[in-house]
mmCIF file of the C-alpha atoms, coordinates in Angstrom:
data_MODEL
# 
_entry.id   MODEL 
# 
loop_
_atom_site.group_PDB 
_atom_site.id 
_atom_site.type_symbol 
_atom_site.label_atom_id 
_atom_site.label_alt_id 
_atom_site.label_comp_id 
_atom_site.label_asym_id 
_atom_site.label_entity_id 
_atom_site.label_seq_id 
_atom_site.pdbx_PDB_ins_code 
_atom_site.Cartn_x 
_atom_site.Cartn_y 
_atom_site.Cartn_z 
_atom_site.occupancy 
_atom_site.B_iso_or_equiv 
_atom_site.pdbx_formal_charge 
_atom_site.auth_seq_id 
_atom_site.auth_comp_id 
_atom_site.auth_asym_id 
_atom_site.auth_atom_id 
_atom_site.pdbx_PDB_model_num 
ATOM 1   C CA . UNK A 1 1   ? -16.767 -9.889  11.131  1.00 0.00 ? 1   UNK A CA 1 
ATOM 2   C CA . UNK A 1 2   ? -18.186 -8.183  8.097   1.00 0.00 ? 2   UNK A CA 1 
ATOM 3   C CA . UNK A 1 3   ? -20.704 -8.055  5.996   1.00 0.00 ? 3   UNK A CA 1 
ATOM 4   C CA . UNK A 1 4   ? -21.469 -6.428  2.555   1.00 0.00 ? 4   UNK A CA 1 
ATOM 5   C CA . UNK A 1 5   ? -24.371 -5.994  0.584   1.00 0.00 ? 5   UNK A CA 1 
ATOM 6   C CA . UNK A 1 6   ? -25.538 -5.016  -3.134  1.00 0.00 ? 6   UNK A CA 1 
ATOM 7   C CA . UNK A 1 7   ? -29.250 -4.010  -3.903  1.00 0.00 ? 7   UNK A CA 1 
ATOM 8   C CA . UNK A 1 8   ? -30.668 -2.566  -7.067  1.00 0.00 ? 8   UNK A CA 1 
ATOM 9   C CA . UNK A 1 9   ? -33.031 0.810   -6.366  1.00 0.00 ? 9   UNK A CA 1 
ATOM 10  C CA . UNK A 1 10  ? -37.079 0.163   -6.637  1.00 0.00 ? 10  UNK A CA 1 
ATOM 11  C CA . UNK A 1 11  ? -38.716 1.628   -9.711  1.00 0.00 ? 11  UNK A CA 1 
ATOM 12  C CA . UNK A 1 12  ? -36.291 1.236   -12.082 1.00 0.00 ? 12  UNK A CA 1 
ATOM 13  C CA . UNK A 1 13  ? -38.381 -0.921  -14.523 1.00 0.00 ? 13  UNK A CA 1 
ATOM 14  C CA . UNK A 1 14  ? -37.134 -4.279  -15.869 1.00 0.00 ? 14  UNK A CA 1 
ATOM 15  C CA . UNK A 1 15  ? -33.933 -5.464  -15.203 1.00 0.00 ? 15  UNK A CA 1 
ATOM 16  C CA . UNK A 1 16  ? -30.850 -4.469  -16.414 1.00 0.00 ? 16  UNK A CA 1 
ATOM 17  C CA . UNK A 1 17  ? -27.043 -4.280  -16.467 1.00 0.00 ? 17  UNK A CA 1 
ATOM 18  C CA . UNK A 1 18  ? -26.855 -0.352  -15.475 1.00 0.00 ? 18  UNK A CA 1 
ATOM 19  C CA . UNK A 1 19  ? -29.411 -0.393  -13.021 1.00 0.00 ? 19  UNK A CA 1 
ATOM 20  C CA . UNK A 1 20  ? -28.605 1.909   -10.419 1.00 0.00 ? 20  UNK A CA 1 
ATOM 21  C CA . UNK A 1 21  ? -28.130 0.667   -6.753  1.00 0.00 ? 21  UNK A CA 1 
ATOM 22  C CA . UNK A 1 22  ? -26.424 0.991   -3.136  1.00 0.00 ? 22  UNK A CA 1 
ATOM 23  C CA . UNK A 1 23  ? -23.201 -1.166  -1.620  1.00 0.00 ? 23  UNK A CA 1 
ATOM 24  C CA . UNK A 1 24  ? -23.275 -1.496  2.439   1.00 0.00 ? 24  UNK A CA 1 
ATOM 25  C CA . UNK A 1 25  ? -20.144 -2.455  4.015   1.00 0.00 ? 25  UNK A CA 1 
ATOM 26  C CA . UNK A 1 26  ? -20.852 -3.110  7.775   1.00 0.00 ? 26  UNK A CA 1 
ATOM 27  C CA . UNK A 1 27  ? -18.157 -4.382  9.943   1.00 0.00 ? 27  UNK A CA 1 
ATOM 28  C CA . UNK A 1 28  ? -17.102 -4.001  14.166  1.00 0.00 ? 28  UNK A CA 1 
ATOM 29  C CA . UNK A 1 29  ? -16.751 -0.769  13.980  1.00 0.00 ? 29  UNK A CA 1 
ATOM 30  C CA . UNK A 1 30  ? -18.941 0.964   11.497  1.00 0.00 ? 30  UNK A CA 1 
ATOM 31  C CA . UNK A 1 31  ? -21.110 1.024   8.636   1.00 0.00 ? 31  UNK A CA 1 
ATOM 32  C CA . UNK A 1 32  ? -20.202 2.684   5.022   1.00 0.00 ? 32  UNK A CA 1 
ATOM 33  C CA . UNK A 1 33  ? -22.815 2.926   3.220   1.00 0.00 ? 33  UNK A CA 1 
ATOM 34  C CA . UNK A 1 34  ? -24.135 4.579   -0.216  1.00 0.00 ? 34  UNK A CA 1 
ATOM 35  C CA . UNK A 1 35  ? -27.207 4.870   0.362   1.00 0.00 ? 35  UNK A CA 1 
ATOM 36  C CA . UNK A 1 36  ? -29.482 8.167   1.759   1.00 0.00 ? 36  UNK A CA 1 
ATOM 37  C CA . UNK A 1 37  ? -26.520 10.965  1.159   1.00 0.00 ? 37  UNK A CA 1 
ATOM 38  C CA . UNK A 1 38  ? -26.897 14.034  -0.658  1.00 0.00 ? 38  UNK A CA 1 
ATOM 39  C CA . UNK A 1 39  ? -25.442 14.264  -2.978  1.00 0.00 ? 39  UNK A CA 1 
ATOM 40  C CA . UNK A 1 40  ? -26.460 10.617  -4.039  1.00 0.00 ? 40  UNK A CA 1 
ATOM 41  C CA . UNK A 1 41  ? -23.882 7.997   -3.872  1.00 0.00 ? 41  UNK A CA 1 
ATOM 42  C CA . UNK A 1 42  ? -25.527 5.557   -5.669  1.00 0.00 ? 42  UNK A CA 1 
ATOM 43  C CA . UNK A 1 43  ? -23.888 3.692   -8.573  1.00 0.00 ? 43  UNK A CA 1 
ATOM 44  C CA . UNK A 1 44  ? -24.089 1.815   -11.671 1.00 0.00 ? 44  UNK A CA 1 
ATOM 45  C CA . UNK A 1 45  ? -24.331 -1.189  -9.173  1.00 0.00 ? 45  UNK A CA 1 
ATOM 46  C CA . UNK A 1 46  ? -23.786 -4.479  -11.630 1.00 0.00 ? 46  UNK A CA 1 
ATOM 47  C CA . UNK A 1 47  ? -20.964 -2.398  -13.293 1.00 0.00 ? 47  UNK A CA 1 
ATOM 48  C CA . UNK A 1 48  ? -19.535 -1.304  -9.995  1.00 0.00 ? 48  UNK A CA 1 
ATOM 49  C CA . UNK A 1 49  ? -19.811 -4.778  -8.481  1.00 0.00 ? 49  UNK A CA 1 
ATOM 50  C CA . UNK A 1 50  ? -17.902 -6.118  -11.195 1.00 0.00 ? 50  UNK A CA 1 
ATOM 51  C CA . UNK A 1 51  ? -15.060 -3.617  -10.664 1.00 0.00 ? 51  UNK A CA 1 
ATOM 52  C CA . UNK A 1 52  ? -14.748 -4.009  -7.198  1.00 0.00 ? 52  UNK A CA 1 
ATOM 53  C CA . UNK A 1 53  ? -14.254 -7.981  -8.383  1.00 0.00 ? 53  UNK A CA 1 
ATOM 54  C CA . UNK A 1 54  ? -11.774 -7.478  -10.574 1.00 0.00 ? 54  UNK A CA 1 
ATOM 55  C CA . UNK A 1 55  ? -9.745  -5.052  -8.634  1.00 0.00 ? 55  UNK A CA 1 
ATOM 56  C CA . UNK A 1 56  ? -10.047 -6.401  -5.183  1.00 0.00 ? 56  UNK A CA 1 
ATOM 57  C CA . UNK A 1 57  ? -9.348  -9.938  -6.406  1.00 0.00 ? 57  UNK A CA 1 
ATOM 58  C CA . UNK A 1 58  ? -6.093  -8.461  -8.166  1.00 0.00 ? 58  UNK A CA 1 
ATOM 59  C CA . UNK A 1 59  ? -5.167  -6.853  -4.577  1.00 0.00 ? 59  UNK A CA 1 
ATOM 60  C CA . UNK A 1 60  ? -6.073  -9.959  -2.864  1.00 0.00 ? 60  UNK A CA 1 
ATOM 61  C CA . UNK A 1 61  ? -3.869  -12.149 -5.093  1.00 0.00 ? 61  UNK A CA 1 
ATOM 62  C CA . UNK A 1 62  ? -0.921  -9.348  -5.087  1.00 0.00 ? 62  UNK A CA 1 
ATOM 63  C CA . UNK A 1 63  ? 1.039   -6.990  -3.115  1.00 0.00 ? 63  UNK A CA 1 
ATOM 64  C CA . UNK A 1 64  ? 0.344   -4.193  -2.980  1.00 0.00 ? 64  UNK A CA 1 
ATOM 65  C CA . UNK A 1 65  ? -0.783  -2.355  0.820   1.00 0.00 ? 65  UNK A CA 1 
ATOM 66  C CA . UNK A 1 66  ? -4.110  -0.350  -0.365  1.00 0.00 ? 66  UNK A CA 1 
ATOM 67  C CA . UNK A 1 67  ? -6.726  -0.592  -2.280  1.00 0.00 ? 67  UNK A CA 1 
ATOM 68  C CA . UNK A 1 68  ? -9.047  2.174   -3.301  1.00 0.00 ? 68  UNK A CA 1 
ATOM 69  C CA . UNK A 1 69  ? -12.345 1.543   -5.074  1.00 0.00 ? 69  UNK A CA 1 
ATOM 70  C CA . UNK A 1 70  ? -14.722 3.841   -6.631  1.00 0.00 ? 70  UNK A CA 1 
ATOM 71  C CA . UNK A 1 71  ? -17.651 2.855   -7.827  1.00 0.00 ? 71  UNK A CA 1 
ATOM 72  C CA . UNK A 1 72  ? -19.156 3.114   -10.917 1.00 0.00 ? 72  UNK A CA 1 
ATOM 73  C CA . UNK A 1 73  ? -20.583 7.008   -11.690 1.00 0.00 ? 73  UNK A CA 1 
ATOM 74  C CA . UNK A 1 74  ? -20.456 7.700   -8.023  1.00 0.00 ? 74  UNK A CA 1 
ATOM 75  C CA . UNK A 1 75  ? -18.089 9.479   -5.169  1.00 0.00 ? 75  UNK A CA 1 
ATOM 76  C CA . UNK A 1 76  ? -19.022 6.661   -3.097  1.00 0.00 ? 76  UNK A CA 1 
ATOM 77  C CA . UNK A 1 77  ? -15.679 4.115   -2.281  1.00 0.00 ? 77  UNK A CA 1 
ATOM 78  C CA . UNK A 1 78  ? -14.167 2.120   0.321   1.00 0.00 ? 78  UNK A CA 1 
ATOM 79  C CA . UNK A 1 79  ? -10.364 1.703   0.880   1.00 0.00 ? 79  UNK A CA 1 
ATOM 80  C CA . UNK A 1 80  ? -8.898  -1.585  1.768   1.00 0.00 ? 80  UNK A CA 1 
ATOM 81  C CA . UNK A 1 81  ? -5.018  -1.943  3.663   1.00 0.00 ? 81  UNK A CA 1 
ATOM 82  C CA . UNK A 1 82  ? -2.921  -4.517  4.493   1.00 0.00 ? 82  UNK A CA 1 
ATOM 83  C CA . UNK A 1 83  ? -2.531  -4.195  8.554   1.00 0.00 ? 83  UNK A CA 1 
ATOM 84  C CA . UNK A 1 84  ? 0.475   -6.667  10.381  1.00 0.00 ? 84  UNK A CA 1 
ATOM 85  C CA . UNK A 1 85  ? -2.936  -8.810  11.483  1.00 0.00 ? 85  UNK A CA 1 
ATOM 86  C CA . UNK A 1 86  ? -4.944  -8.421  8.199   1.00 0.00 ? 86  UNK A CA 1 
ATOM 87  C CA . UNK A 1 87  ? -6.833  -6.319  6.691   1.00 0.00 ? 87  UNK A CA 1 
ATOM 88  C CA . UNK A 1 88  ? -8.961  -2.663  7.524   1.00 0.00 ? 88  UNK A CA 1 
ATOM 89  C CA . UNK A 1 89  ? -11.816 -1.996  5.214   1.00 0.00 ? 89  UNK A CA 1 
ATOM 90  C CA . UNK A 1 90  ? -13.166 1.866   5.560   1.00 0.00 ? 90  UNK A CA 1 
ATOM 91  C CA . UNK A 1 91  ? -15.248 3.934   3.910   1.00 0.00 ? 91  UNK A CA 1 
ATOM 92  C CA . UNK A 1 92  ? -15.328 7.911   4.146   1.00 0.00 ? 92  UNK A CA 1 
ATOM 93  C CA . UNK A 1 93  ? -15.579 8.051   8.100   1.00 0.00 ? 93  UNK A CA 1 
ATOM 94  C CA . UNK A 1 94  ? -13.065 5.722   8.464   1.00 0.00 ? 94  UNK A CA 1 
ATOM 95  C CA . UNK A 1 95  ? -12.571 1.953   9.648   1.00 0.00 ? 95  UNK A CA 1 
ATOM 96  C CA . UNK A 1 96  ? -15.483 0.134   9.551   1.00 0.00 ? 96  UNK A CA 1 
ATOM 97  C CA . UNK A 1 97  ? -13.849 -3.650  10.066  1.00 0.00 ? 97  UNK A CA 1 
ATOM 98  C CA . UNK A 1 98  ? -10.958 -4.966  10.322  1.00 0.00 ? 98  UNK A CA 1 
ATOM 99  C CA . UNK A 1 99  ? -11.004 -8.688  9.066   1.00 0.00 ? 99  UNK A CA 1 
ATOM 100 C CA . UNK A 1 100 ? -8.938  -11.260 6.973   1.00 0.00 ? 100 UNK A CA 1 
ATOM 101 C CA . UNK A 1 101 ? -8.772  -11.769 3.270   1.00 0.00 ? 101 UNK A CA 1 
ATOM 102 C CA . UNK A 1 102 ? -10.938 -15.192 3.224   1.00 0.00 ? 102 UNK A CA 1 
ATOM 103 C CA . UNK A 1 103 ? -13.773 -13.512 5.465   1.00 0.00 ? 103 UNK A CA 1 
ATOM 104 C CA . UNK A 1 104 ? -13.619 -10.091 2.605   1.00 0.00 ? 104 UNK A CA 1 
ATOM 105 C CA . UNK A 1 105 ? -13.510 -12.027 -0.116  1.00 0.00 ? 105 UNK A CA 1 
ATOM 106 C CA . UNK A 1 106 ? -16.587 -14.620 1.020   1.00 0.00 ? 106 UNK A CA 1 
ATOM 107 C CA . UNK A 1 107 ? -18.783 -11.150 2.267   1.00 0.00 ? 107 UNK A CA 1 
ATOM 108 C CA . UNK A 1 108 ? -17.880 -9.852  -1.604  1.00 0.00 ? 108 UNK A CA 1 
ATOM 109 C CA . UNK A 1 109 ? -18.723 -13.015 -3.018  1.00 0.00 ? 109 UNK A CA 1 
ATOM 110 C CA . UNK A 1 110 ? -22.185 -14.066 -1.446  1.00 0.00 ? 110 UNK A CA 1 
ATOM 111 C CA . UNK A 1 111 ? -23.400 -10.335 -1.733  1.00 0.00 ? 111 UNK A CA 1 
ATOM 112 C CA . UNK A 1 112 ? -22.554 -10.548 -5.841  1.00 0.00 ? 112 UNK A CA 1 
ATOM 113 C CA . UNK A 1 113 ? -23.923 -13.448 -6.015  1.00 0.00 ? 113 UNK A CA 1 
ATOM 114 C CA . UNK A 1 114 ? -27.259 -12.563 -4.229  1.00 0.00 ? 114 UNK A CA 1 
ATOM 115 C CA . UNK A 1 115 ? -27.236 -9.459  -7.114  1.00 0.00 ? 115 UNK A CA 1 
ATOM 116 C CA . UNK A 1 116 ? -26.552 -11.527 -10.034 1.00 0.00 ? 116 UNK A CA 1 
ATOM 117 C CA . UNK A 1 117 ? -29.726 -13.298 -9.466  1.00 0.00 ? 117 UNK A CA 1 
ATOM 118 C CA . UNK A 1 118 ? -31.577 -10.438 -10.963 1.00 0.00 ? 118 UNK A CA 1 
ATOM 119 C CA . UNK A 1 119 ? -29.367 -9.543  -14.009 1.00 0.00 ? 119 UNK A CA 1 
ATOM 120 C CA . UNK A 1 120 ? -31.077 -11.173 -17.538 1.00 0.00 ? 120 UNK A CA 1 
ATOM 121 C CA . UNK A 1 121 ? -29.303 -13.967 -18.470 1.00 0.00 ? 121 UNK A CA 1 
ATOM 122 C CA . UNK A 1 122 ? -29.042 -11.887 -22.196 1.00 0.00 ? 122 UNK A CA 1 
ATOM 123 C CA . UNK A 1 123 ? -28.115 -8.395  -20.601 1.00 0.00 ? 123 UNK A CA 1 
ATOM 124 C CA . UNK A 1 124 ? -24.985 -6.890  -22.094 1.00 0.00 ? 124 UNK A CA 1 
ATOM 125 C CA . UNK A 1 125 ? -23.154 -7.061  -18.880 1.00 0.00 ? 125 UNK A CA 1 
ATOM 126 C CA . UNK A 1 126 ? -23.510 -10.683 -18.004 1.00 0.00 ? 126 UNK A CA 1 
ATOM 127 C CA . UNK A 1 127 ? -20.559 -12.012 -20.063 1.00 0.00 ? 127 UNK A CA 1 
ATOM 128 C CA . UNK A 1 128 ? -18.339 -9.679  -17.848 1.00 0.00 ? 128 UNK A CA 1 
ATOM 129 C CA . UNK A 1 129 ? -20.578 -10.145 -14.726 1.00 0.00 ? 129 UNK A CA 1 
ATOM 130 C CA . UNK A 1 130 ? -20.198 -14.148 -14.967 1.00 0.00 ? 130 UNK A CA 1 
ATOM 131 C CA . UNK A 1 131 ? -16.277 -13.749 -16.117 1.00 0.00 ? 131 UNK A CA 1 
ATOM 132 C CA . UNK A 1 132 ? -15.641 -11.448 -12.912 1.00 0.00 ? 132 UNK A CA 1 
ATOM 133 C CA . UNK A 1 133 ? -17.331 -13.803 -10.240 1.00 0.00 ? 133 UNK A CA 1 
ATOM 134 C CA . UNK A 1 134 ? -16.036 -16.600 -12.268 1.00 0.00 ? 134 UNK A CA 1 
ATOM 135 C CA . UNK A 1 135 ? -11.979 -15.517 -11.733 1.00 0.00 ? 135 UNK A CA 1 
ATOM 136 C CA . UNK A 1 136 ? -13.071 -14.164 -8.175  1.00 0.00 ? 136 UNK A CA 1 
ATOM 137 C CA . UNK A 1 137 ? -14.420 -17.343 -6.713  1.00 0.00 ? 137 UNK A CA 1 
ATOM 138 C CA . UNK A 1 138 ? -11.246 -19.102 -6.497  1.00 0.00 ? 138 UNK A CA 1 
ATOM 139 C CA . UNK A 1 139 ? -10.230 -16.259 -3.897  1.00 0.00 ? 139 UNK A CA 1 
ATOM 140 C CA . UNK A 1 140 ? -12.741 -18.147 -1.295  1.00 0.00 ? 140 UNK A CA 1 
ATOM 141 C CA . UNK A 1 141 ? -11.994 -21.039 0.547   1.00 0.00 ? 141 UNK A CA 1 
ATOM 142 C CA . UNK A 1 142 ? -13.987 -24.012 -0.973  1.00 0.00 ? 142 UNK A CA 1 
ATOM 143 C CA . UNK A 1 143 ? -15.043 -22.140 -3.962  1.00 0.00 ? 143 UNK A CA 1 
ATOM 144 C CA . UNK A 1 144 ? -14.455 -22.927 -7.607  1.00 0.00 ? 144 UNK A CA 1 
ATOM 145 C CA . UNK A 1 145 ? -14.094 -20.592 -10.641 1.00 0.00 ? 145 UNK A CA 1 
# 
């Protein structure tokens, strides 16, 4: 099992495409996290979302064995591997789930989703934002572009 989750920071005044904010990645066997390190790990968290869309849905749909991600303006990432049974998803400390590509991609999908709710409809970043989820959604079981 895993579970991921985007939030925007508090106090940040009204909302916006380059808001800055945290990803959480908890699986089995860990947590990896952005949040609460010094030095801050946050991120450009719309912008970083929207990478981690585009490039994990390129992995998912290739083949290729790894994935690293970086976020956007942070050294916060998570690397993603092909394993014989599936794939491992870790952060700095290592594992934190191992899991399949359907169950990733639906964790990635519902957690963007939840975020998009509060980016304007007229932000600069929601042409890219709603393109992203838009070529990502087809990755999920049951899910349309």
């Amino acid at each position: 099992m895993i579970t991921v989750q985007f939030t925007v920071r508090p106090g940040q005044g009204d909302a916006h495409g380059f808001d800055l904010g945290d990803m959480t990645c908890t699986g089995d066997l860990g947590t990896a996290d952005s949040a609460g390190h010094v030095p801050d790990q946050g991120m450009m968290i719309y912008l970083s979302v929207v990478q981690l869309l585009d490039s994990l849905g390129d992995f998912l749909r290739g083949h290729t064995r790894v994935l690293t991600f970086t976020g956007a303006d942070t050294s916060f990432g998570l690397v993603v591997r092909r394993t014989k049974n599936g794939l491992s998803v870790a952060g700095k400390n290592g594992v934190v789930a191992r899991t399949t590509a359907p169950e990733l991609a639906s964790a990635v999908l519902n957690a963007a989703e939840v975020l998009g709710r509060g980016l304007p409809p007229e932000d600069p970043v929601t042409p890219d934002w709603k393109a992203a989820l838009a070529t990502f959604r087809p990755l999920v079981p049951g899910r349309k572009g």
